[in-house]
C-alpha positions as CSV (number, residue, x, y, z in Angstrom):
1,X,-11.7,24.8,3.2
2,X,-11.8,21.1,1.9
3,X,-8.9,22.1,-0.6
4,X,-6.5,22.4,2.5
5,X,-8.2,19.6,4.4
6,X,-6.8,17.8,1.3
7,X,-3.5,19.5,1.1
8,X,-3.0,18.3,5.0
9,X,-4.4,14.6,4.8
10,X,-1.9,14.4,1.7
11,X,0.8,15.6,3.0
12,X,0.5,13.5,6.6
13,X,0.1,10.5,4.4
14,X,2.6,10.9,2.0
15,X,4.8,12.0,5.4
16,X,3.3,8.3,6.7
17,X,3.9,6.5,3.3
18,X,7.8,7.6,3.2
19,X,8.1,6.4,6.6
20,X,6.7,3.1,5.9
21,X,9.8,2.7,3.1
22,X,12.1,2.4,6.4
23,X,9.4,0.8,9.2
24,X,8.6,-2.5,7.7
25,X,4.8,-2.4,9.4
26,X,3.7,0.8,7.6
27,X,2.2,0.2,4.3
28,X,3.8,2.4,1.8
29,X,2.0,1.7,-1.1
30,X,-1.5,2.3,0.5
31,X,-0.4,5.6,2.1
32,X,0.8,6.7,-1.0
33,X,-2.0,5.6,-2.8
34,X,-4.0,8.0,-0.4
35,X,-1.6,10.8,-1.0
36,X,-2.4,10.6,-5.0
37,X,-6.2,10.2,-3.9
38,X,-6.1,13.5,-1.8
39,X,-3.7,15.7,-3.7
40,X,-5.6,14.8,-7.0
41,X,-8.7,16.7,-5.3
42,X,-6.7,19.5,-3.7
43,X,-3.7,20.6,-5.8
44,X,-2.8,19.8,-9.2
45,X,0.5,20.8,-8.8
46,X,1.3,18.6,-5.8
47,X,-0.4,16.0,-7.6
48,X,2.1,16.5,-10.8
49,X,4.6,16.6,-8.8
50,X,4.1,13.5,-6.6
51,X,3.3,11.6,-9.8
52,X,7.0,12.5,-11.8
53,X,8.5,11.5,-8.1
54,X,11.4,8.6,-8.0
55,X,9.0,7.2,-5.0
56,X,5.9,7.3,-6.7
57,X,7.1,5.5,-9.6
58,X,8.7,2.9,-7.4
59,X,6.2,1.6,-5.0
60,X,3.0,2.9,-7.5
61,X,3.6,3.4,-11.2
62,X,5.8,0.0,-11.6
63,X,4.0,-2.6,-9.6
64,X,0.2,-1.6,-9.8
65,X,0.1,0.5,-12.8
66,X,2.6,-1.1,-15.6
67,X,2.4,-4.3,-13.6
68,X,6.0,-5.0,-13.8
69,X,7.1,-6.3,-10.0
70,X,10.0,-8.3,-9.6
71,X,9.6,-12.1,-7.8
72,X,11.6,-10.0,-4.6
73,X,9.1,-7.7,-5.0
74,X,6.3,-9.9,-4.4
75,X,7.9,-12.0,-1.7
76,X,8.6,-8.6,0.1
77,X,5.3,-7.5,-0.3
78,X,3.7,-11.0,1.0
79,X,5.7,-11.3,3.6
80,X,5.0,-7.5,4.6
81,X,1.3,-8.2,4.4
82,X,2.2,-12.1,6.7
83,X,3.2,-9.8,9.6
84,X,0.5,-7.2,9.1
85,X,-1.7,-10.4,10.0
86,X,0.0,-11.8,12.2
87,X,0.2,-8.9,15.0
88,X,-3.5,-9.8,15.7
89,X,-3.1,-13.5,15.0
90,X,-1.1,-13.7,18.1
91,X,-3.1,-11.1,19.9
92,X,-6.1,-13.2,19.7
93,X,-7.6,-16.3,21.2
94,X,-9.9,-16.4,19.4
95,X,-9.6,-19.8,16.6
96,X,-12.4,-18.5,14.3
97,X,-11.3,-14.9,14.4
98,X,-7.4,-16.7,13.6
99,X,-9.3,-19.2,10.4
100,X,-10.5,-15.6,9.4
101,X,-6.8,-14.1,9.2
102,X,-5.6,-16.6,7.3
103,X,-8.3,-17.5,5.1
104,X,-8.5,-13.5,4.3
105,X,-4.2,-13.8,3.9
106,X,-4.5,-16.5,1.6
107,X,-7.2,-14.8,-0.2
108,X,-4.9,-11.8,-1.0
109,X,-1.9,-13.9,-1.8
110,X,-3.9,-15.5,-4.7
111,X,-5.8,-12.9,-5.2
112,X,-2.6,-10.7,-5.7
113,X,-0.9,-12.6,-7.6
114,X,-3.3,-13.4,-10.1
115,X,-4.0,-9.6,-10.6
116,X,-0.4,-8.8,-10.9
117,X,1.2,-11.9,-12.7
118,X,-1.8,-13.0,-14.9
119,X,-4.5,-10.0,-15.8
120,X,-3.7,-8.2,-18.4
């Protein structure tokens, strides 16, 4: 029973995560990462098979894994992330809840860049 529980969360997020290449306001790279968390635990043969994918290797293998993202690449991603946070920036009135978003922006824009650029 849990095996296809897995099978079905994976495939709705990888369904989610391929969408998300296309809708700017879908992560892609989370969802996917969610896909390889599920299928790992369900099927190893939807697991092989999502890993040797063009996709996978695009949005996963290269930037997170090898660590090799292009300066496009991280001004898309940033400014991917900048309009995740600012949906609910401009929902708000709140000022401390707005301080929050951006301190917690600004602490993933370093944050991100020093794990990607400068860890080894």
């Amino acid at each position: 029973m849990k095996k296809y529980l897995y099978i079905a969360l994976g495939s709705l997020t990888f369904g989610l995560g391929t969408v998300g290449i296309f809708l700017p306001f879908l992560p892609t790279t989370v969802f996917y990462l969610l896909t390889g968390f599920f299928w790992v635990h369900s099927s190893d043969r939807l697991h092989q098979q999502f890993v040797e994918s063009e996709k996978y290797k695009q949005y996963i293998e290269e930037p997170l894994v090898k660590k090799n993202i292009t300066n496009p690449g991280m001004v898309r991603m940033f400014a991917m992330l900048l309009f995740v946070f600012a949906i609910p920036f401009a929902l708000t009135d709140s000022a401390l809840l707005r301080i929050l978003l951006i301190i917690v922006y600004l602490a993933h824009l370093i944050g991100l860049t020093w794990h990607l650029r400068f860890r080894k």
